[in-house]
C-alpha positions in Angstrom: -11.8 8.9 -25.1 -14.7 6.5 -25.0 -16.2 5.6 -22.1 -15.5 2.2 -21.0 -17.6 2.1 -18.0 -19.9 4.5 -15.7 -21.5 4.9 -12.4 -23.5 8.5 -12.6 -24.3 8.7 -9.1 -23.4 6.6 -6.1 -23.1 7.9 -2.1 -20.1 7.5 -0.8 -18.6 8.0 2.9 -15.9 10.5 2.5 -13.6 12.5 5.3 -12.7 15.7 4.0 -9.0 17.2 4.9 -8.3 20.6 5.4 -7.3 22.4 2.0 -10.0 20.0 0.5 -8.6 17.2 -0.6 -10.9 13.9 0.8 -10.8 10.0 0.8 -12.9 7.4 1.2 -14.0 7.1 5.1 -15.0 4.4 7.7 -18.5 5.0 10.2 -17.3 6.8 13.0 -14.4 9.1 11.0 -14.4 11.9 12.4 -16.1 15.1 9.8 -17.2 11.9 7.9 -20.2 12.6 5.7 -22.3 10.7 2.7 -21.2 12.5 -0.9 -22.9 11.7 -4.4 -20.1 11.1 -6.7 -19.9 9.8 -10.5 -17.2 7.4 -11.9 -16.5 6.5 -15.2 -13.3 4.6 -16.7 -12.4 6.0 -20.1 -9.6 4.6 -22.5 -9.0 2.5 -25.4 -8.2 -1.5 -25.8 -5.0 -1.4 -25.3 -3.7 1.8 -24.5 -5.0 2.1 -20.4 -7.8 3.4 -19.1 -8.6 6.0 -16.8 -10.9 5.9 -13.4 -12.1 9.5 -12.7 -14.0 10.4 -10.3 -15.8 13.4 -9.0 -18.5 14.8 -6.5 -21.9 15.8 -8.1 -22.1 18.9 -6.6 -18.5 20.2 -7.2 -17.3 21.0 -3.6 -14.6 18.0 -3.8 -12.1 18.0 -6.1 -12.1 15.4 -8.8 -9.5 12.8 -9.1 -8.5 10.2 -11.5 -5.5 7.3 -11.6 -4.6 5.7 -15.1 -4.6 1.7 -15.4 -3.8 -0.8 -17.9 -6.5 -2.9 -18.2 -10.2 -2.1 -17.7 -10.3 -5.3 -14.7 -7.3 -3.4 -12.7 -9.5 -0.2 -12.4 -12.0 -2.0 -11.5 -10.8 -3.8 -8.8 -9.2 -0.5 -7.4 -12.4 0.9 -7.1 -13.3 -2.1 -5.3 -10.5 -1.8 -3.0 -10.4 1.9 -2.6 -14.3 2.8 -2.2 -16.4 -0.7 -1.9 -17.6 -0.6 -5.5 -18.9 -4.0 -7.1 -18.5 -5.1 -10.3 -22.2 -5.5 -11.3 -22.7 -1.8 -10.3 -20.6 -0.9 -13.4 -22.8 0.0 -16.8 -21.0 -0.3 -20.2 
């Protein structure tokens, strides 16, 4: 699928849970700690897209959650981990 959209590296606060799944995390979370991830959205006009998402060094599992539109994954990354639209290359 062509990418649509792409961050290759951005920190990110994360908690990680035992078994190692992890989500986004506030100052002060306890076990919180700064991660470099990459995120892309992939998809077609049209058919969805998909916002994936994954730690550069590997130690996190990746994770991804289909949309319909290019704008709705965007805004959930806004929601979810703080990103901006502007920080999004084509």
């Amino acid at each position: 699928m062509p990418i649509r959209a792409a961050i290759p590296r951005r920190s990110l606060l994360v908690s990680v849970n035992p078994g190692g799944s992890w989500s986004g995390a506030d100052e002060g979370t306890p076990g919180a700690e700064d991660v470099d991830l990459r995120f892309q959205i992939t998809g077609e006009e049209g058919r969805g897209v998909l916002l994936e998402y994954a730690s550069l060094d590997g130690r996190l599992a990746p994770a991804d959650h289909w949309f319909p539109t290019l704008d709705e994954a965007q805004a959930f990354a806004a929601d979810a981990f703080g990103i901006e639209t502007h920080e999004w290359a084509a």
